[in-house]
Backbone and ligand atoms as CSV (ligand in chain L), in Angstrom:
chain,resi,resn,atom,element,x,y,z
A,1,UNK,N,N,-0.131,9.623,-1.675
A,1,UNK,CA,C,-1.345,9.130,-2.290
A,1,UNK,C,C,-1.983,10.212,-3.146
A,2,UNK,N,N,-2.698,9.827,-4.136
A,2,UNK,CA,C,-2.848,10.842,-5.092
A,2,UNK,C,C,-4.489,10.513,-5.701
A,3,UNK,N,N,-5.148,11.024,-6.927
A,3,UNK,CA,C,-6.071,10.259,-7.661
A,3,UNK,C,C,-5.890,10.359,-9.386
A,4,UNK,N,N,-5.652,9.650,-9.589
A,4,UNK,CA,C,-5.437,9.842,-10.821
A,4,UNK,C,C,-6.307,9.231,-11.527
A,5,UNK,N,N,-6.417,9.858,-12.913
A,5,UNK,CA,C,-7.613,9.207,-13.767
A,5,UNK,C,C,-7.192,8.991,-14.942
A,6,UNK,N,N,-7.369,7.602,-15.175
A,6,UNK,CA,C,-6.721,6.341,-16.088
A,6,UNK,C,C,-7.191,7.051,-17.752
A,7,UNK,N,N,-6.373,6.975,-18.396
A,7,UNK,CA,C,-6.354,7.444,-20.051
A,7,UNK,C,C,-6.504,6.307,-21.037
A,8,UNK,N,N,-7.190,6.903,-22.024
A,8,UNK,CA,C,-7.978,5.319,-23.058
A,8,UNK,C,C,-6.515,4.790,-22.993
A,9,UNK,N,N,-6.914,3.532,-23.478
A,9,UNK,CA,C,-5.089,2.639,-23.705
A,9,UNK,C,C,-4.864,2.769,-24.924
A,10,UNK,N,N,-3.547,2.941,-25.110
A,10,UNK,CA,C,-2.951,3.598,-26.529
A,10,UNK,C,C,-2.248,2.516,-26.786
A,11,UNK,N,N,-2.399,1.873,-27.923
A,11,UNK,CA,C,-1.704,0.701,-28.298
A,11,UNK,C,C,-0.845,-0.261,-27.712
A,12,UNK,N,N,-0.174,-0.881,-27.788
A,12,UNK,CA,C,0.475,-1.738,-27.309
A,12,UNK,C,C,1.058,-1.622,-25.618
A,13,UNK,N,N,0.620,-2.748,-24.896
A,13,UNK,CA,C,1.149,-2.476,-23.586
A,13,UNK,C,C,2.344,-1.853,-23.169
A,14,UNK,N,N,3.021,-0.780,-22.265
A,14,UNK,CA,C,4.333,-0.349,-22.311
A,14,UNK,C,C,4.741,-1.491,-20.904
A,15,UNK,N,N,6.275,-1.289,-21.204
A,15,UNK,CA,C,6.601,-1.753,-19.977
A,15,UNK,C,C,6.530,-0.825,-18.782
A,16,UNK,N,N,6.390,-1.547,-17.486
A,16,UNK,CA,C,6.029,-0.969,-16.626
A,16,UNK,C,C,6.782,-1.113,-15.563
A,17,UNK,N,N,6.989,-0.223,-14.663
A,17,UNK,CA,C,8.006,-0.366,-13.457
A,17,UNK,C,C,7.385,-0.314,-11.853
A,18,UNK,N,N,7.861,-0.718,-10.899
A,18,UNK,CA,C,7.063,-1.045,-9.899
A,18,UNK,C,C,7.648,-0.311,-8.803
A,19,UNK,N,N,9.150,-0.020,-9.195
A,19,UNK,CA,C,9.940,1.484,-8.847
A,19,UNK,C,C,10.231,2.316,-9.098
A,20,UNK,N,N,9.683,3.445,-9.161
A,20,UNK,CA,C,9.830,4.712,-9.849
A,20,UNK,C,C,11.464,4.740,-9.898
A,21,UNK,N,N,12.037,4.241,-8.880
A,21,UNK,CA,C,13.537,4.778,-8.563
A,21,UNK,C,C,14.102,3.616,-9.888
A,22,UNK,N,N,13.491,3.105,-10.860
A,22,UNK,CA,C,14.439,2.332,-11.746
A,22,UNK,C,C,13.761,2.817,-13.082
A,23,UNK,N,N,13.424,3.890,-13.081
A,23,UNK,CA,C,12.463,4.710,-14.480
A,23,UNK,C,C,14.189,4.745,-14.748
A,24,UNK,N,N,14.263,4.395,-16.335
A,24,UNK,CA,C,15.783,4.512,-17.147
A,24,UNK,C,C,15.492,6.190,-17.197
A,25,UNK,N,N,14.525,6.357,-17.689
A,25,UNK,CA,C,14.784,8.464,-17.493
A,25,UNK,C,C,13.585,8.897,-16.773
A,26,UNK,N,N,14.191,9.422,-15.549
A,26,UNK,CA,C,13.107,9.745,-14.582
A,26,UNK,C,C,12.592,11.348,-15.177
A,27,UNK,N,N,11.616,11.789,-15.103
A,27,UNK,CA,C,10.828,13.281,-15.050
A,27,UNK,C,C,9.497,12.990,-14.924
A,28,UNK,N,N,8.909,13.894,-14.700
A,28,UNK,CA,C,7.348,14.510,-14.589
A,28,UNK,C,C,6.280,13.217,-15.738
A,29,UNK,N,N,6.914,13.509,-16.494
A,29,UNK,CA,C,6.331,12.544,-17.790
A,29,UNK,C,C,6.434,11.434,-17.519
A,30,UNK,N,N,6.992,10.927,-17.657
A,30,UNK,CA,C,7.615,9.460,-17.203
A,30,UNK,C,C,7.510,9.034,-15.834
A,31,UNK,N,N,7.505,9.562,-14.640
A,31,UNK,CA,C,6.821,9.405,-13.814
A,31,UNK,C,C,5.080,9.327,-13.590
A,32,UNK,N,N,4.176,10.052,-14.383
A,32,UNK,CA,C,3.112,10.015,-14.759
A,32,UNK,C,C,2.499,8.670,-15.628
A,33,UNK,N,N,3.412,8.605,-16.325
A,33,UNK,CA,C,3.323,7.899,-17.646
A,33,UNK,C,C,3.149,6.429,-16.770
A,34,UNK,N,N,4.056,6.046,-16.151
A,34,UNK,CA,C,4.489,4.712,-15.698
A,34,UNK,C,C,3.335,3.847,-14.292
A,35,UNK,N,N,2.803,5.534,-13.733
A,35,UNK,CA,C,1.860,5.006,-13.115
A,35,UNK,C,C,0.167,5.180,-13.641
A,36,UNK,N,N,0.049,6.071,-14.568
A,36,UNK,CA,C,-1.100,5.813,-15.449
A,36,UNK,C,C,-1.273,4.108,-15.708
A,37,UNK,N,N,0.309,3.491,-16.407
A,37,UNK,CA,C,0.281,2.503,-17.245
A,37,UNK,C,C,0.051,1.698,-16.238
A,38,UNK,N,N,0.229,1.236,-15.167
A,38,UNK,CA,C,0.188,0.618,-14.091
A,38,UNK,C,C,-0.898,0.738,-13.913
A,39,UNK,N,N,-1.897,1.664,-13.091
A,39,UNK,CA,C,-2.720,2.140,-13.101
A,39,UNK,C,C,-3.912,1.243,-13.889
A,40,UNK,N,N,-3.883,1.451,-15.095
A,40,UNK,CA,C,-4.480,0.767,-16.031
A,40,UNK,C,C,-5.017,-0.995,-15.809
A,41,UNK,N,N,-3.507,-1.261,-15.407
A,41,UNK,CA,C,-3.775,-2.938,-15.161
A,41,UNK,C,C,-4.162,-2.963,-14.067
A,42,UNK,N,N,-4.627,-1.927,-12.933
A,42,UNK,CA,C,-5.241,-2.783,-11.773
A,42,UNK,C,C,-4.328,-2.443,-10.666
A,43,UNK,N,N,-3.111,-2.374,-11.476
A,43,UNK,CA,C,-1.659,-1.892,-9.976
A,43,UNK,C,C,-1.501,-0.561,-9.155
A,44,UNK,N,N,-2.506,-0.883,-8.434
A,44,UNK,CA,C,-2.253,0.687,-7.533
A,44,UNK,C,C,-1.371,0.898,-6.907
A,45,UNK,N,N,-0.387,-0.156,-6.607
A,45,UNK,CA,C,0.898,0.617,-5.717
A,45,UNK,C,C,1.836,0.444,-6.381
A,46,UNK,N,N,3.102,1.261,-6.006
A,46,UNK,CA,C,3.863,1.940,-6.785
A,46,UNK,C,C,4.885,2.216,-5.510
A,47,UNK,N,N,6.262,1.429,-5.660
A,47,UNK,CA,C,7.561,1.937,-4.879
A,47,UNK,C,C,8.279,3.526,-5.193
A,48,UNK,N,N,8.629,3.940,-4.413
A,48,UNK,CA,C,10.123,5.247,-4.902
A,48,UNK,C,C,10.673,5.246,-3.655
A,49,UNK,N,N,11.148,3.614,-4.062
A,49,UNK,CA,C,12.680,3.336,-3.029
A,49,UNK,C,C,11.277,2.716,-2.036
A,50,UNK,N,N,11.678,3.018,-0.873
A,50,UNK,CA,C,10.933,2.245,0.538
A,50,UNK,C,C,9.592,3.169,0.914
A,51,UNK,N,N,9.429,4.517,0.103
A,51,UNK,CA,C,7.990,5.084,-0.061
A,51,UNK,C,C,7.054,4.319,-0.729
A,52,UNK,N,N,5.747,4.639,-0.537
A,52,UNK,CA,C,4.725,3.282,-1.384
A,52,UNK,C,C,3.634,4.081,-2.127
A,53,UNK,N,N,3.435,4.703,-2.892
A,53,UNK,CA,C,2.533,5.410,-3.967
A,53,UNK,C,C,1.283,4.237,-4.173
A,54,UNK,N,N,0.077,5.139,-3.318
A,54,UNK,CA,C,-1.267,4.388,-3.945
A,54,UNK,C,C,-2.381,5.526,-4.617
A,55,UNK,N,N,-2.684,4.713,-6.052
A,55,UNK,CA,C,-3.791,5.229,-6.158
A,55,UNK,C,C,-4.812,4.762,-6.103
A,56,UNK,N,N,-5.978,5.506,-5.725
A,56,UNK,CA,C,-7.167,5.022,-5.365
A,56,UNK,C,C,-7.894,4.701,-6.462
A,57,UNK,N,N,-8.491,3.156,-6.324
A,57,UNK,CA,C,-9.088,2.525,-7.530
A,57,UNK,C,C,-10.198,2.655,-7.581
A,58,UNK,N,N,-10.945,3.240,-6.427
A,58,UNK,CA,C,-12.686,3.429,-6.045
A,58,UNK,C,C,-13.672,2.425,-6.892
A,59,UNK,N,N,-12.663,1.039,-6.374
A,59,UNK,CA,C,-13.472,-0.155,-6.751
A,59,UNK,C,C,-12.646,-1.113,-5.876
A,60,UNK,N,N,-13.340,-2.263,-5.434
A,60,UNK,CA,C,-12.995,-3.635,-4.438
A,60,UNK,C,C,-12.185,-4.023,-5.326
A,61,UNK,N,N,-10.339,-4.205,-4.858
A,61,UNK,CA,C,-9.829,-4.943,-5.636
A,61,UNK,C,C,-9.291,-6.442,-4.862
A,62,UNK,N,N,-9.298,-7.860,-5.330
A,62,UNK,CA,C,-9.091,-8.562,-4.486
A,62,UNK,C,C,-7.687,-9.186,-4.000
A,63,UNK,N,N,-7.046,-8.253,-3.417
A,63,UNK,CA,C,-5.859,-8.266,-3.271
A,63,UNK,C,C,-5.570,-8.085,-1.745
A,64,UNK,N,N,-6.301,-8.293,-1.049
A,64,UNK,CA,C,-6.439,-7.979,0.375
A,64,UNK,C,C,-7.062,-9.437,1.098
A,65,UNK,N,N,-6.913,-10.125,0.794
A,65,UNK,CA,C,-7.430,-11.473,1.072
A,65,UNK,C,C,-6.364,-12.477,1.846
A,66,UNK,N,N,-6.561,-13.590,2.341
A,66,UNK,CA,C,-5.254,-14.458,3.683
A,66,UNK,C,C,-4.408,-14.714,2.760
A,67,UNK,N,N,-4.643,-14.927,1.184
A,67,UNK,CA,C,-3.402,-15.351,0.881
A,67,UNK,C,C,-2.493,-14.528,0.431
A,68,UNK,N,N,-3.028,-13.181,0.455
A,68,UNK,CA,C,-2.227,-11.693,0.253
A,68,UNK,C,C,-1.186,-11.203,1.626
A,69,UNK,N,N,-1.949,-11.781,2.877
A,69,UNK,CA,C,-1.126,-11.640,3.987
A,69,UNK,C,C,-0.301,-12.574,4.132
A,70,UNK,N,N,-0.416,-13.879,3.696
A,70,UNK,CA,C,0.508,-14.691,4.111
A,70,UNK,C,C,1.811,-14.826,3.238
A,71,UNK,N,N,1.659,-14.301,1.876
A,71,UNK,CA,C,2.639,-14.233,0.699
A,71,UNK,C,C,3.537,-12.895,1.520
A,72,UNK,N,N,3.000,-12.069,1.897
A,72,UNK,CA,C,3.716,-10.622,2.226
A,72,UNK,C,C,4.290,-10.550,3.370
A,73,UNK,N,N,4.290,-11.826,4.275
A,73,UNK,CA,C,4.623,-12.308,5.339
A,73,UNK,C,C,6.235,-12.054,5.787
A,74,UNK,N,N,7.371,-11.424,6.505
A,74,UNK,CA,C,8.190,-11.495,6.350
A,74,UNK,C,C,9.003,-11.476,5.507
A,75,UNK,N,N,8.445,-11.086,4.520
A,75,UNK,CA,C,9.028,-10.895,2.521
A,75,UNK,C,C,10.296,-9.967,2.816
A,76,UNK,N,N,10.892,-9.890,1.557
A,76,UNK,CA,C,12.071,-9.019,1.561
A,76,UNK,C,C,11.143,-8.131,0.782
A,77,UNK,N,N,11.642,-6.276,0.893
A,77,UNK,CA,C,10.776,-5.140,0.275
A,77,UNK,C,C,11.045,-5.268,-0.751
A,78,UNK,N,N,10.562,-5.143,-1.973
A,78,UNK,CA,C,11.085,-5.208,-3.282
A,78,UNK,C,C,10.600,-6.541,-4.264
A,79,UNK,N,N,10.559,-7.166,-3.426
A,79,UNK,CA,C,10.859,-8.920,-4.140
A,79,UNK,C,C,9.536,-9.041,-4.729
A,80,UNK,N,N,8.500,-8.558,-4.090
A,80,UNK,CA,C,7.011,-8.802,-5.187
A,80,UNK,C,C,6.460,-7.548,-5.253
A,81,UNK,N,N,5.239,-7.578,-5.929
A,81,UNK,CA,C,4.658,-6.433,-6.347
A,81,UNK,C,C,4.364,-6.012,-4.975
A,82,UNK,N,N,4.777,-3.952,-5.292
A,82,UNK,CA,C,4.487,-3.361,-4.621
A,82,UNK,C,C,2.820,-3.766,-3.750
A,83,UNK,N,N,2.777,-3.341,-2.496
A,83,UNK,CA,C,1.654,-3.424,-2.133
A,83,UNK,C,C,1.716,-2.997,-0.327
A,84,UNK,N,N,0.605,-2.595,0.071
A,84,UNK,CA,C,0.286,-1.867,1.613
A,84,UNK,C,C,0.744,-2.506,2.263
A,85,UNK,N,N,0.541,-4.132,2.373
A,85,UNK,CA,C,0.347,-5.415,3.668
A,85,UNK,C,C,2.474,-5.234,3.084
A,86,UNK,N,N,3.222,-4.614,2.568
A,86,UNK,CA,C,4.430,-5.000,2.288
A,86,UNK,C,C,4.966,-4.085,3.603
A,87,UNK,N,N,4.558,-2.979,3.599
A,87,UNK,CA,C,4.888,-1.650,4.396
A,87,UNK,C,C,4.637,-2.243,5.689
A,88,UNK,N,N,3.241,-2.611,5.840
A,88,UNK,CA,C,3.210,-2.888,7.272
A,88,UNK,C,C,3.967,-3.967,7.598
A,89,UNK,N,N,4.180,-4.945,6.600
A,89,UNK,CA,C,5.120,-6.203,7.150
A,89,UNK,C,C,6.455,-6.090,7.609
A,90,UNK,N,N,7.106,-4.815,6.894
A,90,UNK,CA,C,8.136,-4.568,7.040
A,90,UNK,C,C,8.225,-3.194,8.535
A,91,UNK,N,N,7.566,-2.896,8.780
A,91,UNK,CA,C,7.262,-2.084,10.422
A,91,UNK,C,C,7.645,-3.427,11.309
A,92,UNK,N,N,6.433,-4.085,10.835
A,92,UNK,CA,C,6.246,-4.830,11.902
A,92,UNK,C,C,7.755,-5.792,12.675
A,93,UNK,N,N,7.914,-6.093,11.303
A,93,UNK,CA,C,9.186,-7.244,11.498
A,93,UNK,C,C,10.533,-6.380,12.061
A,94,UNK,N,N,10.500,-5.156,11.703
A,94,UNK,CA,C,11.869,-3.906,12.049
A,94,UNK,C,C,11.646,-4.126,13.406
A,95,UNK,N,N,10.387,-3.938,13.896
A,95,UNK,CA,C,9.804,-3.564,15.506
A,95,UNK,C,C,10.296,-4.655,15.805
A,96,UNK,N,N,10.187,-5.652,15.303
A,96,UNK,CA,C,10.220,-7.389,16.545
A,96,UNK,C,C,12.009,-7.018,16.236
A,97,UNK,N,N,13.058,-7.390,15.268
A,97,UNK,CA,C,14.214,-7.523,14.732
A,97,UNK,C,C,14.582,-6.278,16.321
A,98,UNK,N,N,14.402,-4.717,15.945
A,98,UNK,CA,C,15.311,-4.059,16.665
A,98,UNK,C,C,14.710,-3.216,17.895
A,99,UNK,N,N,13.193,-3.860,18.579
A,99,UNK,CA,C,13.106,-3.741,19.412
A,99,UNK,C,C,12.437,-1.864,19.845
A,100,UNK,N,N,11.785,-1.438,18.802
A,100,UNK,CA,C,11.985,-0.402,19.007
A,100,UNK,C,C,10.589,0.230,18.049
A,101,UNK,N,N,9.431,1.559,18.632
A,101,UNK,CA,C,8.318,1.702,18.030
A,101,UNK,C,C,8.841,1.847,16.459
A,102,UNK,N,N,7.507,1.859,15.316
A,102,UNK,CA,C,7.987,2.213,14.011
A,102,UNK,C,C,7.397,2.738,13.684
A,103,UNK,N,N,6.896,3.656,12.458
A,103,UNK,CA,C,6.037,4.655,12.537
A,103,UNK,C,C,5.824,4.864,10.707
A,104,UNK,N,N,4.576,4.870,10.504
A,104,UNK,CA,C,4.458,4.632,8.822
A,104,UNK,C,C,3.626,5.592,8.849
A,105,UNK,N,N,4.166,6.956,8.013
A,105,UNK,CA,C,3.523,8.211,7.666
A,105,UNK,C,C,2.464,8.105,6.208
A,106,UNK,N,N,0.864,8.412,6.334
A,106,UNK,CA,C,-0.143,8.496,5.568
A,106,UNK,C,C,-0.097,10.259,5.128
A,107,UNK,N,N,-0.243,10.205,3.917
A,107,UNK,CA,C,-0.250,11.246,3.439
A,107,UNK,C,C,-1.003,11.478,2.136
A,108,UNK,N,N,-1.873,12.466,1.830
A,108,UNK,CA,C,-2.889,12.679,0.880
A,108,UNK,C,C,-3.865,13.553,1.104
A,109,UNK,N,N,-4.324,13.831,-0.428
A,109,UNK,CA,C,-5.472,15.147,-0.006
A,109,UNK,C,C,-7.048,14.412,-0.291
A,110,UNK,N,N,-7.771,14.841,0.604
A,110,UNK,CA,C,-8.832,14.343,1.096
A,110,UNK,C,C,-9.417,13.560,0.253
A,111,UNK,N,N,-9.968,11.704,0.264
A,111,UNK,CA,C,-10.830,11.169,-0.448
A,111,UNK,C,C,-9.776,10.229,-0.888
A,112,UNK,N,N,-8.113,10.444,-0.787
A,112,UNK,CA,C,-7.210,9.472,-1.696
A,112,UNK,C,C,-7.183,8.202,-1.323
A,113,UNK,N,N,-8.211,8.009,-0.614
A,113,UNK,CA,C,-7.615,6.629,0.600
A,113,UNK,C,C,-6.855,6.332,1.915
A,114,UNK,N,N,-6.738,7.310,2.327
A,114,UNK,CA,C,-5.521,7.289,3.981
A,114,UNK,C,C,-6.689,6.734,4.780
A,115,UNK,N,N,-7.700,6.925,5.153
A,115,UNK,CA,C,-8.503,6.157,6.237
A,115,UNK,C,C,-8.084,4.394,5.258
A,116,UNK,N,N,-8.762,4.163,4.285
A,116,UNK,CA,C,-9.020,2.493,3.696
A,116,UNK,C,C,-7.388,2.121,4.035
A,117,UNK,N,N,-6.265,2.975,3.635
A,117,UNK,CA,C,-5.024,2.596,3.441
A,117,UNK,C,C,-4.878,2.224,5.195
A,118,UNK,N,N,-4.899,2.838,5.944
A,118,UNK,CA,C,-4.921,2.374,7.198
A,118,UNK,C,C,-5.349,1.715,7.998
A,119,UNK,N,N,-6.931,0.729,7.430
A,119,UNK,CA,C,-7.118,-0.078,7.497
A,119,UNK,C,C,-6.574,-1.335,7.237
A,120,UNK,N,N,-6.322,-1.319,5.865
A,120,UNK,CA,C,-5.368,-2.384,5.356
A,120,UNK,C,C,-3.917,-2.218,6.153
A,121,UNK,N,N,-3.384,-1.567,6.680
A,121,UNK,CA,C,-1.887,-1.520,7.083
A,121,UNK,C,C,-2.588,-2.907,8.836
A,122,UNK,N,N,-3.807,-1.325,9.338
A,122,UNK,CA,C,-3.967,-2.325,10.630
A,122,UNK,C,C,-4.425,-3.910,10.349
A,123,UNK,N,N,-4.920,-3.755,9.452
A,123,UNK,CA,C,-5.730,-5.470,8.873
A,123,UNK,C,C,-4.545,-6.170,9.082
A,124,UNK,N,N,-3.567,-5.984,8.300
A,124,UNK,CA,C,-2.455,-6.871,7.885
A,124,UNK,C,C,-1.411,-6.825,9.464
A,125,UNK,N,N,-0.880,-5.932,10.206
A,125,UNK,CA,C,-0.616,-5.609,11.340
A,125,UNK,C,C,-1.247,-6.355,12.247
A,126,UNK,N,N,-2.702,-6.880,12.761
A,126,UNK,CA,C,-3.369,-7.660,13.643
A,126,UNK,C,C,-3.335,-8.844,12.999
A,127,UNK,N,N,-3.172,-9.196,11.682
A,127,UNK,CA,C,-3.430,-10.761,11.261
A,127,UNK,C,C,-1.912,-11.467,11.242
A,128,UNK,N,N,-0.467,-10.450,11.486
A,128,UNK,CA,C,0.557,-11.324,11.958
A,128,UNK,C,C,0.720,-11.498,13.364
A,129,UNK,N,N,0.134,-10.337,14.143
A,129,UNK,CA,C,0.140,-10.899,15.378
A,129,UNK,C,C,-1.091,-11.888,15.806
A,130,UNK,N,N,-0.795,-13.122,16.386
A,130,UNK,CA,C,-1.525,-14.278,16.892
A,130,UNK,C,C,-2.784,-13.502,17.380
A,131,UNK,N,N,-2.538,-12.683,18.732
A,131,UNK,CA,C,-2.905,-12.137,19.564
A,131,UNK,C,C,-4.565,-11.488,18.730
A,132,UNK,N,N,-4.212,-10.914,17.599
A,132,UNK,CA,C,-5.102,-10.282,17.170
A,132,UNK,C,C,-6.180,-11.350,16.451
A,133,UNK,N,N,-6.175,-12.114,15.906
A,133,UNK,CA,C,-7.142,-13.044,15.790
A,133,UNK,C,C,-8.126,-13.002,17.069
A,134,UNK,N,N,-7.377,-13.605,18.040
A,134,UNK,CA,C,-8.309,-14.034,19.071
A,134,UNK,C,C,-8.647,-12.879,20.052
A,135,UNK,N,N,-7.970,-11.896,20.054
A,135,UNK,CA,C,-9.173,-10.783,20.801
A,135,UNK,C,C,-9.791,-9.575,20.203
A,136,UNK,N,N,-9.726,-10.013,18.956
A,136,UNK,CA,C,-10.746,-8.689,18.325
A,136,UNK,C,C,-9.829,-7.491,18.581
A,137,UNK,N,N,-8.810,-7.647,18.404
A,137,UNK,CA,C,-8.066,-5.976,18.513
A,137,UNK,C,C,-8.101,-5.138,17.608
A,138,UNK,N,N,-8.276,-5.986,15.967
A,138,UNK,CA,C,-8.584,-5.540,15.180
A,138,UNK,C,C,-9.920,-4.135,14.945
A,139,UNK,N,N,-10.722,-5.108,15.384
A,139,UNK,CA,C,-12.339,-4.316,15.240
A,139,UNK,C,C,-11.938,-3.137,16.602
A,140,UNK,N,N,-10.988,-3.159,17.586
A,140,UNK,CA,C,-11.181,-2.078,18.438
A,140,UNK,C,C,-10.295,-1.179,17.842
A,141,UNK,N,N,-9.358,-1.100,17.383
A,141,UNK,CA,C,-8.375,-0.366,16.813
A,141,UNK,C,C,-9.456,0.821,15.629
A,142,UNK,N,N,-9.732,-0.527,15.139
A,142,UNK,CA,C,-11.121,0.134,13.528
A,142,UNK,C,C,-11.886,1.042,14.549
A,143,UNK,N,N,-12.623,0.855,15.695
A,143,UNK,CA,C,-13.478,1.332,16.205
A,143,UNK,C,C,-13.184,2.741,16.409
A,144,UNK,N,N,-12.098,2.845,16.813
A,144,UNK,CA,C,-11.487,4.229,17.705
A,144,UNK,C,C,-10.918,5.033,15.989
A,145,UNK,N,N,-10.823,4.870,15.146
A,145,UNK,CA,C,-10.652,5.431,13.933
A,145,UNK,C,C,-11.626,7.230,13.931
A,146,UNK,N,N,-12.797,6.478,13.866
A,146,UNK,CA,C,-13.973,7.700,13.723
A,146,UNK,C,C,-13.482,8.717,14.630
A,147,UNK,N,N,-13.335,8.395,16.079
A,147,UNK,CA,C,-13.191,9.206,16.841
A,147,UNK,C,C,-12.202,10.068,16.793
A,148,UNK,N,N,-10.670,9.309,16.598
A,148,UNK,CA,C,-9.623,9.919,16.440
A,148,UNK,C,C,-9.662,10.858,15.326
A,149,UNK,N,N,-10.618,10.543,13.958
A,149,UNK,CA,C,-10.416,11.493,13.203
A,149,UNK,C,C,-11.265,13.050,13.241
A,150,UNK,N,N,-12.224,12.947,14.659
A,150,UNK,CA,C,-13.419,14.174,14.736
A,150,UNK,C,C,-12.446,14.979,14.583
A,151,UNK,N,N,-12.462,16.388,14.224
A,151,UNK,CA,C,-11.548,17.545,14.217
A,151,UNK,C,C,-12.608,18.726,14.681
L,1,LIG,N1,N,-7.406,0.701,-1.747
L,1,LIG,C1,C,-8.675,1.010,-2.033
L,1,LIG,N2,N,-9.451,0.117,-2.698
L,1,LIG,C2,C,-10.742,0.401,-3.007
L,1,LIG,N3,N,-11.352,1.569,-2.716
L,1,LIG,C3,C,-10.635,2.489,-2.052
L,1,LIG,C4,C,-9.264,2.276,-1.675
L,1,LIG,N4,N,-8.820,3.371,-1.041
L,1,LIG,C5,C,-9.862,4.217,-1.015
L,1,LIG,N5,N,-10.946,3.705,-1.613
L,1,LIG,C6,C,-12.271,4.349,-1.798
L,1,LIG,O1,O,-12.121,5.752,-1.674
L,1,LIG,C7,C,-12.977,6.241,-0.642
L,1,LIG,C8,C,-12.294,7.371,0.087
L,1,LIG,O2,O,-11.172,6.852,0.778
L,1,LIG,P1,P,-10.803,7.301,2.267
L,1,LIG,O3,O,-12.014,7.555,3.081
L,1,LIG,O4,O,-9.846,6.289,2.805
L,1,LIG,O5,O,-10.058,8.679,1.990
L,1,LIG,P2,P,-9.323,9.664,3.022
L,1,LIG,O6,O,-8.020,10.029,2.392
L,1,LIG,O7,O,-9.258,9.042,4.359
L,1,LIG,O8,O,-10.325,10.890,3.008
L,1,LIG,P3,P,-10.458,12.071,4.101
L,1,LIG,O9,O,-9.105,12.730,4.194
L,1,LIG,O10,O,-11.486,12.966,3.492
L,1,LIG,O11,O,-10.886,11.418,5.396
L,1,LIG,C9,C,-13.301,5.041,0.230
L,1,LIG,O12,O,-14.554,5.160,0.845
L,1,LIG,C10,C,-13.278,3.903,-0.744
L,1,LIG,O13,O,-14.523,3.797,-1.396
C-alpha cells in the first residue's frame, strides 16, 4: 500500500492494466504510470499476480456495498476488477476448500490504509459467513482493533 498523488490528466485516456504482471514493458515508469492512470479513474486496486496494490483515495468510494460482496463471492481471482472483498474471498474459500488457517499480510507506511483495508477484508470475511450477520462478530472483531493496535 502506498499514497500516491494523482497528476493533471494529459490528454487522451491511456490504456490501463489491472495487472501489473501484464504491463507489455514492465519498469519503474510504467509501473507508476499505469497506476497513476488507474488511479485517476477511481481504481485503487491494482493486482501483481495474487498481491493486491491499494491506494488510498482519502475519499468514500462506493464500492464496498452488498452488491460488491455478493459479485466477489466465490469469484475466480482475476476475472473482475481488482479489489479487497477479492483477497478476502479468496482466503476464505482456500480455508473452507483445504481445510487449513490462511493468512493475508497488510503492509504500508503509516496513514496508507492498513487499519480501513482491514476492515473491509473483515467486513467482507463476516458477511460470507452466515454466522456473522446474526451475532455481531463483526462489530467485536472491529472492537478489539484499537486495542490490538496500542504499542
Ligand atoms: N479504501 C479507503 N477508502 C477511503 N478512505 C480510506 C481508505 N483507506 C484509507 N482511507 C483513509 O485514510 C485514513 C488513514 O487510513 P488508516 O487509518 O487505515 O491508515 P493506517 O495505514 O492504518 O495508518 P497507521 O499505520 O498510522 O495506523 C483513514 O482514516 C481514511 O480516511
Amino acid at each position: 500500500m502506498g499514497t500516491l498523488v494523482p497528476g493533471r490528466s494529459r490528454g487522451p485516456q491511456q490504456k490501463d492494466y489491472d495487472d501489473l504482471c501484464s504491463l507489455p514493458d514492465l519498469n519503474e515508469k510504467t509501473l507508476l504510470e499505469n497506476l497513476r492512470n488507474r488511479f485517476k479513474q477511481e481504481k485503487i486496486y491494482t493486482y501483481v499476480g495474487s498481491i493486491l496494490i491499494v491506494i488510498n483515495p482519502f475519499k468514500f468510494l462506493p464500492i464496498y456495498n452488498p452488491k460488491y460482496v455478493k459479485m466477489y463471492d466465490n469469484h475466480q481471482l482475476g476475472k473482475l476488477e481488482p479489489h479487497i472483498y477479492a483477497v478476502a474471498d479468496v482466503a476464505y474459500h482456500a480455508m473452507l476448500q483445504r481445510r487449513k488457517n490462511q493468512c493475508i499480510v497488510i503492509s504500508g507506511e503509516s496513514g496508507s490504509g492498513k487499519t480501513q483495508s482491514t476492515n473491509f477484508l473483515i467486513h467482507h470475511l463476516t458477511a460470507l459467513s452466515q454466522k456473522g450477520f446474526a451475532s455481531g462478530v463483526e462489530q467485536i472483531i472491529l472492537g478489539a482493533g484499537p486495542v490490538l493496535e496500542v504499542r
